[in-house]
C-alpha positions in Angstrom: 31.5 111.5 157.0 31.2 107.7 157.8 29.6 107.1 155.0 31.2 109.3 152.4 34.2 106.7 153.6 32.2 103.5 153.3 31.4 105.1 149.6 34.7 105.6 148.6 35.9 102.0 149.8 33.3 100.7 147.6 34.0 102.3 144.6 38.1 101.7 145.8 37.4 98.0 145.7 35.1 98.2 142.2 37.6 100.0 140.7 40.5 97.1 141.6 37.8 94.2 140.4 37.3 96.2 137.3 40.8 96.7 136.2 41.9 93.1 136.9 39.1 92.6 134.6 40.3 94.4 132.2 43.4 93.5 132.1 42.5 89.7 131.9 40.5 90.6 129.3 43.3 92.2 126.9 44.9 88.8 127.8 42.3 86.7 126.5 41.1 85.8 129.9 37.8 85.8 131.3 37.0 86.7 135.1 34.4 84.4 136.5 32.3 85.4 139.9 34.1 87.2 142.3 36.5 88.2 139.8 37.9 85.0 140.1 40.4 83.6 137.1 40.8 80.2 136.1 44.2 79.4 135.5 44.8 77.2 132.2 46.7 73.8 134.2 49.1 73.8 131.3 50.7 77.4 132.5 51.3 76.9 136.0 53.7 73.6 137.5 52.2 70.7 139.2 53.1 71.0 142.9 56.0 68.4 143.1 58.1 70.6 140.5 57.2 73.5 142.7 59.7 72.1 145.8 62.1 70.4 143.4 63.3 70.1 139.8 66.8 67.8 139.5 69.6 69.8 137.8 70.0 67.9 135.5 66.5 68.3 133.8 66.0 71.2 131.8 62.7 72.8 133.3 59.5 71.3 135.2 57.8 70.5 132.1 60.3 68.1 130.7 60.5 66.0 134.1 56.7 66.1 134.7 56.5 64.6 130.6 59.8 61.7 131.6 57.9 60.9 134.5 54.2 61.0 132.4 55.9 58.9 129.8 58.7 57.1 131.1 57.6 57.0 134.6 60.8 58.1 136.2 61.2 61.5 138.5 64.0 62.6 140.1 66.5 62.4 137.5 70.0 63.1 137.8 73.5 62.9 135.9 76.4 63.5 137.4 80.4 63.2 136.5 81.8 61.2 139.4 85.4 59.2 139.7 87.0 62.2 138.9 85.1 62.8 135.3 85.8 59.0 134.4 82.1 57.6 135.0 79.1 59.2 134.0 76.5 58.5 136.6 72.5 58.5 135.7 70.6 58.2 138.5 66.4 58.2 138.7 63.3 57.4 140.9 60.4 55.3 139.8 57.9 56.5 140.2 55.3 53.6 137.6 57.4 50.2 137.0 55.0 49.2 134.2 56.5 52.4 131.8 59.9 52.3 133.5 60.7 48.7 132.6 62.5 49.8 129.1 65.3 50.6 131.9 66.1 46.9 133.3 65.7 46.1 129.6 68.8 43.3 129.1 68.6 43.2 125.1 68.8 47.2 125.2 72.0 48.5 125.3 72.2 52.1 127.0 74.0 55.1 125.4 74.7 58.4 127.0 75.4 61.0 123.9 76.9 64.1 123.7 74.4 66.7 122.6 77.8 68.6 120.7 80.2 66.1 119.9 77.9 63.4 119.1 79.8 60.9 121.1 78.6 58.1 122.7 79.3 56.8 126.0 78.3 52.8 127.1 77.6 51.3 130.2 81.1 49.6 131.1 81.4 45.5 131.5 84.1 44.9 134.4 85.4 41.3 134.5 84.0 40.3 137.9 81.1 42.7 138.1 79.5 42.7 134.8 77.6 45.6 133.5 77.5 49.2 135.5 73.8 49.1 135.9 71.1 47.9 137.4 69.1 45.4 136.1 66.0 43.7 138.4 62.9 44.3 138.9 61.8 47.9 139.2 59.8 49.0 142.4 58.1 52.1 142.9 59.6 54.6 145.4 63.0 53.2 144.8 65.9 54.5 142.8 68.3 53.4 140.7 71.2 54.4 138.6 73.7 53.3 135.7 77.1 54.4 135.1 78.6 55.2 131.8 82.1 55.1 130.7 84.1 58.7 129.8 87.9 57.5 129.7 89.1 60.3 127.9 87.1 63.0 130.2 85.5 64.5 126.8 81.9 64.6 128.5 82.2 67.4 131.3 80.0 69.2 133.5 77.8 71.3 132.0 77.4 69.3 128.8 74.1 68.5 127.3 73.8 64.6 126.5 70.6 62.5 125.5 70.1 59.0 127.2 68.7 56.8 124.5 67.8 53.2 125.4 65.5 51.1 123.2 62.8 53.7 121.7 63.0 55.6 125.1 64.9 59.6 124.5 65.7 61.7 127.1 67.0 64.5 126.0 69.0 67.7 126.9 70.1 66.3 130.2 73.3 68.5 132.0 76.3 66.7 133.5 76.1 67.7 136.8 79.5 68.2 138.8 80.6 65.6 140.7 79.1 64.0 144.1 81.2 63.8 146.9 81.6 60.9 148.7 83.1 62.5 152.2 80.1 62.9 154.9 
């Protein structure tokens, strides 16, 4: 009896290990030793988009290929003073490919993805620009605010941040931050 049980087990667990095989197979996939799968890297998210992708991006791939080229993560962009700014905010994560951010001679523009309207970085009198502009360091974030007088960019709304030859695009307006703790 014992071993019409440790018989059936066996052929129980060959069976599994032979139709995951299978079906890997119909999917182009081959099962290695121990019916063991590699996984193409390209198919499954790096770790870090696994705990957190920033609403404003449009899936993991996009922010791991702005942090890849641009060396940015954490990238948000958010309505605040009651819809009037535009706030983009990010992390840098390599200073060397993020420098096209602190760029002086490159004027920022945050444009509407279905309007086509551009929104700049404000001057104030006293202040100057609405954005940051020293020297990048890793770990740290930064941010730039762009002018929406008329409230025509809202949350929800896909824009592209172009500055010099650097693109992001298909960023959401996020709603806006409050300030109250």
């Amino acid at each position: 009896m014992v071993e019409r049980i440790a018989v059936r087990r066996g052929l129980l667990a060959a069976a599994l290990v032979l139709s995951a095989s299978l079906a890997l197979l119909a999917q182009g996939k081959d099962a290695g030793p121990g019916g063991h799968v590699a996984v193409a890297p390209a198919l499954v998210p790096p770790h870090s988009a696994l705990v957190s992708v920033p609403n404003s991006v449009v899936n993991w791939r996009e922010a791991a290929n702005y942090r890849r080229l641009w060396g940015i993560d954490d990238i948000h962009v958010r309505s605040t003073a009651s819809g009037s700014l535009i706030r983009f905010s990010y992390r840098v994560v390599d200073s060397d490919k993020a420098n096209l951010l602190m760029d002086k001679k490159s004027s920022p523009l945050l444009i509407d993805e279905s309007t086509h309207l551009a929104l700049q970085v404000p001057v104030m009198e006293k202040i100057g620009q609405l954005r940051q502009v020293s020297k990048l360091q890793n770990g740290k974030e930064y941010w730039m605010a762009f002018s929406n007088k008329g409230h025509y960019v809202k949350p929800g709304n896909r824009v592209d941040l172009a500055i010099g030859k650097m693109r992001l695009e298909g960023l959401m307006i996020e709603g806006s931050v409050s300030t109250s703790h």
